[in-house]
C-alpha positions as CSV (number, residue, x, y, z in Angstrom):
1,X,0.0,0.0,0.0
2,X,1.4,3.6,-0.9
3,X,2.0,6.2,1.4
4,X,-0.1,9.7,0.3
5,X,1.0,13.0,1.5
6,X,-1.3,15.7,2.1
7,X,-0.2,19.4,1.9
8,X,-2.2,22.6,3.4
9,X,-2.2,25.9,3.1
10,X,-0.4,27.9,1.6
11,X,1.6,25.5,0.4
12,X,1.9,22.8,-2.6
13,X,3.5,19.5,-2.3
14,X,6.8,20.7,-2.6
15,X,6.2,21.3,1.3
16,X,7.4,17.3,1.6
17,X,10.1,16.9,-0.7
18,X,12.8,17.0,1.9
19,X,10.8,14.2,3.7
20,X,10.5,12.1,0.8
21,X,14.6,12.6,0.1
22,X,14.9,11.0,3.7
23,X,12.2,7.9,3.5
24,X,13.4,4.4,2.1
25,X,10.6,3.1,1.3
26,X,9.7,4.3,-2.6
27,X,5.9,3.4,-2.5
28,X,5.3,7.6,-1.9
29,X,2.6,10.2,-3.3
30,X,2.4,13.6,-2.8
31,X,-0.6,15.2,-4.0
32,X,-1.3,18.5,-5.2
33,X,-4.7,20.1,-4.2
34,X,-6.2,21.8,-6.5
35,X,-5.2,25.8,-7.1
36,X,-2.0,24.9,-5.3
37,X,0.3,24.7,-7.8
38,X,-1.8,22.5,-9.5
39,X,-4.8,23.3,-12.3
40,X,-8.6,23.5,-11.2
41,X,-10.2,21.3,-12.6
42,X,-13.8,22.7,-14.7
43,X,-16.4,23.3,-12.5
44,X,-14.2,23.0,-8.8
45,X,-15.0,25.4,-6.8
46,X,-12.4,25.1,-3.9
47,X,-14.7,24.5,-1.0
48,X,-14.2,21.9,1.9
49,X,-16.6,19.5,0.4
50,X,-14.8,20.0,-3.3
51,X,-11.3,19.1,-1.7
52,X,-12.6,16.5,0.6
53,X,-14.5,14.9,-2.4
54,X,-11.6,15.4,-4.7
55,X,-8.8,13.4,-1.9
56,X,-11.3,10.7,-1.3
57,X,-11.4,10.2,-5.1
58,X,-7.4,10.1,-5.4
59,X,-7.0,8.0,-2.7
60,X,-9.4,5.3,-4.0
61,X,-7.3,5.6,-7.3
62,X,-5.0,2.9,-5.8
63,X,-7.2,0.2,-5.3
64,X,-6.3,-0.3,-1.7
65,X,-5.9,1.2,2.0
66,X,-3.3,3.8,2.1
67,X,-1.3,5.3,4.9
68,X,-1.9,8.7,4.9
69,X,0.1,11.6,6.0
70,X,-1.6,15.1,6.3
71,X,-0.3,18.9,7.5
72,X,-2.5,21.8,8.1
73,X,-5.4,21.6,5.9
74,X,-4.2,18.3,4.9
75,X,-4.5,17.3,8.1
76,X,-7.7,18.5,8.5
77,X,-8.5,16.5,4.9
78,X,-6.9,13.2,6.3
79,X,-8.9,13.2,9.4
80,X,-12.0,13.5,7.8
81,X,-11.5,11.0,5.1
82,X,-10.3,8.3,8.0
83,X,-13.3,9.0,9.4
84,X,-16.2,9.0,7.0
85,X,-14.1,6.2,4.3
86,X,-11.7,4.2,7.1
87,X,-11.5,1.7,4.1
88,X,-9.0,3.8,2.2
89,X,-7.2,4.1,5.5
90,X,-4.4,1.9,6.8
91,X,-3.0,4.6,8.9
92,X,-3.1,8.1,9.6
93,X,-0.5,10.8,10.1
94,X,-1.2,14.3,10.7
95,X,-0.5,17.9,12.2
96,X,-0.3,21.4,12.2
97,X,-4.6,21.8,12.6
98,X,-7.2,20.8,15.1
99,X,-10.5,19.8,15.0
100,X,-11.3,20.7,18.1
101,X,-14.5,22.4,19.9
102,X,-12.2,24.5,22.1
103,X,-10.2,25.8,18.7
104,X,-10.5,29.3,17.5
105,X,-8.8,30.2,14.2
106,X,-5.8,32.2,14.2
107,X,-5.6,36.1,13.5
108,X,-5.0,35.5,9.7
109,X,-7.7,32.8,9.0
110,X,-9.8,34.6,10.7
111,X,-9.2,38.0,7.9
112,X,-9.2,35.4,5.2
113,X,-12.7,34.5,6.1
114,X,-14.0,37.9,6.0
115,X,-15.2,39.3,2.8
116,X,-13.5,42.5,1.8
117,X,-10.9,42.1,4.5
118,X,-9.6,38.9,3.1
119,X,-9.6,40.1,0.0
120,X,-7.7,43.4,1.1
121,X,-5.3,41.0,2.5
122,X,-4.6,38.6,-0.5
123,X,-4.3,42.6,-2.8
124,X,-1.1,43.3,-0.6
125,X,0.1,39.6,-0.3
126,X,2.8,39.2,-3.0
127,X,4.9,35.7,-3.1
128,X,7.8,37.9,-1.9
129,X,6.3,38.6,1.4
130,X,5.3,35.4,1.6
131,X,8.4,34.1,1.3
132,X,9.9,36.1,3.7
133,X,7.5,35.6,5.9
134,X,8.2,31.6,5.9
135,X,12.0,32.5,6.5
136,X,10.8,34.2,9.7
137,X,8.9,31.4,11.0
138,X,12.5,29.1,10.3
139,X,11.6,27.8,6.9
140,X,14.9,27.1,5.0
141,X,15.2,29.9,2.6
142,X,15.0,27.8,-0.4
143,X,12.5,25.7,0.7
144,X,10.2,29.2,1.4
145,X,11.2,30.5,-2.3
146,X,9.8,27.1,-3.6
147,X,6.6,27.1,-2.0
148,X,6.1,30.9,-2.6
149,X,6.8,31.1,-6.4
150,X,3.0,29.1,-6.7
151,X,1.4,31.7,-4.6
152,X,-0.5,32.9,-7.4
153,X,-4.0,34.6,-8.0
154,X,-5.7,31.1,-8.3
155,X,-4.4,30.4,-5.0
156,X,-5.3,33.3,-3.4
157,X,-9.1,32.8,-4.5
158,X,-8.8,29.0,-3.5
159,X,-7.9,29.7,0.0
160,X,-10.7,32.8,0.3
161,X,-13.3,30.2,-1.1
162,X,-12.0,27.1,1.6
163,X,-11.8,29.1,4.8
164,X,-15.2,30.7,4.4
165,X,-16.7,27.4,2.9
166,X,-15.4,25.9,6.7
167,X,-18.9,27.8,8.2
168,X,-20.8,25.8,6.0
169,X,-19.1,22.7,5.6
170,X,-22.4,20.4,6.4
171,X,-19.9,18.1,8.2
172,X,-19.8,17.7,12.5
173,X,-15.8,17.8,12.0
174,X,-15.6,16.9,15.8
175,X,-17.6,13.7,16.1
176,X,-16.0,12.4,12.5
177,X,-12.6,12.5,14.7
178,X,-14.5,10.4,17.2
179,X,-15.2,7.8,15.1
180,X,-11.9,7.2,13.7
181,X,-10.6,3.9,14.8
182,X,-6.9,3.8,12.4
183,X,-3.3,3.6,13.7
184,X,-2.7,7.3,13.9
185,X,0.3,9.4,14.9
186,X,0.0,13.0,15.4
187,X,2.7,15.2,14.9
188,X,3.4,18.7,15.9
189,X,6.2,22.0,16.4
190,X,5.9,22.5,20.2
191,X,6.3,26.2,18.9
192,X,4.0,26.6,16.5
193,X,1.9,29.7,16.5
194,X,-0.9,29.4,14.5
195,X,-2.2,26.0,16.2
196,X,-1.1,25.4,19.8
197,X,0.7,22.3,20.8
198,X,-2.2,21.2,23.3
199,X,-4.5,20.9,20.6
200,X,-2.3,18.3,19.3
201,X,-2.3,16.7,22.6
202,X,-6.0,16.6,22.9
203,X,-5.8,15.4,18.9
204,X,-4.1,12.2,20.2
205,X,-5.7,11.6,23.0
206,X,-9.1,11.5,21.0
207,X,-7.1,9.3,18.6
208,X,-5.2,7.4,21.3
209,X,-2.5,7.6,19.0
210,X,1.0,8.2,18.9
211,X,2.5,11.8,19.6
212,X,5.4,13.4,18.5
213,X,6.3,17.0,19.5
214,X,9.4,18.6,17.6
215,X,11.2,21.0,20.2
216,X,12.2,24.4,19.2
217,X,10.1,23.9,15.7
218,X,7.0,26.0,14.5
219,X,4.7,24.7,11.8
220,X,6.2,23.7,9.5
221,X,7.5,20.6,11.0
222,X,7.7,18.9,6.5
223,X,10.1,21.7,5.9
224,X,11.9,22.4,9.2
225,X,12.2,19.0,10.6
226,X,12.4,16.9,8.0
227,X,14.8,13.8,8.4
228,X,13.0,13.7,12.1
229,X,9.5,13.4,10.5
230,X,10.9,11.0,8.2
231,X,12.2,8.8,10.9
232,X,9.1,8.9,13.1
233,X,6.8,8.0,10.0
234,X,9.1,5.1,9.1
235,X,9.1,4.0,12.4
236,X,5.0,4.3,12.9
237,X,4.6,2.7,9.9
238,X,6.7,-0.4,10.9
239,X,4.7,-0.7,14.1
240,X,1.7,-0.5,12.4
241,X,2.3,-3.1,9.9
């Protein structure tokens, strides 16, 4: 069974290439959501049911259970799929983004779900700032240019359309998690500022999986730790077989 890699946002899936350079095993996917440095395909129109339709599609592509590995809104992605398809599922790996009733989103979701704001902010954002802004929060330089240079206008209005679609969504995020009954390991930067670490404690706990918590790392834990995340997927994964 293949391992599949989930990015978030705002990122591509370039975020895991220095993970992948560091696993042996060669069975490894890392998908592109759609807008994110990857075309949209007629008719998408980037909401939480679009991408969550569109993942469980890929993953069923391969004709058997998967272990799957999600950041951020990949994470968020992952945990629903393991929860409403745990057939696709062999294990699940995720961090950097809770699904919690106690979580509030973080001073920049929260403009990018309000209309005009959000769209003031994405006028301003250039891939330049963003870029910089990933070197500031200990991204490897060329690791930030690479995830930056897709930060396009297609992206911007993908990432508008998800976080305000996440009101809507239809889905009871919190009792999906509590039906999940994979092999998970949760993984997180114990500095990460956008989701605190004890939302990835209460993530595993409700899991009652594995937890790994990367010290002096924020959250980007693909990009900033990866050889570490490489080892404690490899070493999940072995368990779990």
């Amino acid at each position: 069974m293949p391992a599949v890699l989930v990015h978030g946002v705002p990122d591509t899936q370039h975020l895991w290439d220095s993970v992948r350079a560091k696993l042996r095993r060669q069975d490894v996917v890392a998908l592109s959501l759609p807008g994110f440095g990857a075309p949209l395909p007629a008719g998408f129109d980037a909401t939480v049911r679009s991408y969550l339709d569109w993942l469980t599609r890929e993953i069923g592509r391969f004709g058997e259970p998967v272990d799957l590995v999600g950041h951020d809104w990949g994470a968020v992605f992952a945990l629903l799929v393991a929860g409403l398809r745990p057939g696709l599922v062999r294990t699940l790996a995720c961090g950097g983004a809770a699904i919690d009733p106690e979580y509030r989103w973080h001073a920049v979701a929260r403009a990018w779900r309000t209309p005009v704001v959000g769209e003031a902010f994405m006028a301003l954002a250039t891939p330049a700032r963003l870029e910089s802004g990933m070197i500031r929060h200990g991204i490897p330089a060329a690791a930030a240019r690479e995830q930056a240079r897709h930060f396009d206008r297609t992206m911007k209005r993908c990432i508008l359309r998800l976080y305000r679609s996440a009101r809507g969504s239809g889905t009871d995020w919190n009792a999906v998690v509590e039906h999940i009954d994979r092999p998970a390991l949760v993984i997180w930067g114990e500095d990460d500022p956008f989701v605190d670490p004890r939302f990835g404690r209460r993530l595993a706990e409700r899991l009652h999986a594995d937890l790994h918590v990367f010290p002096h790392c924020g959250h980007w834990w693909p990009l900033q730790r990866p050889a570490e995340t490489a080892a404690a997927l490899e070493h999940f994964w072995t368990r779990s077989a």
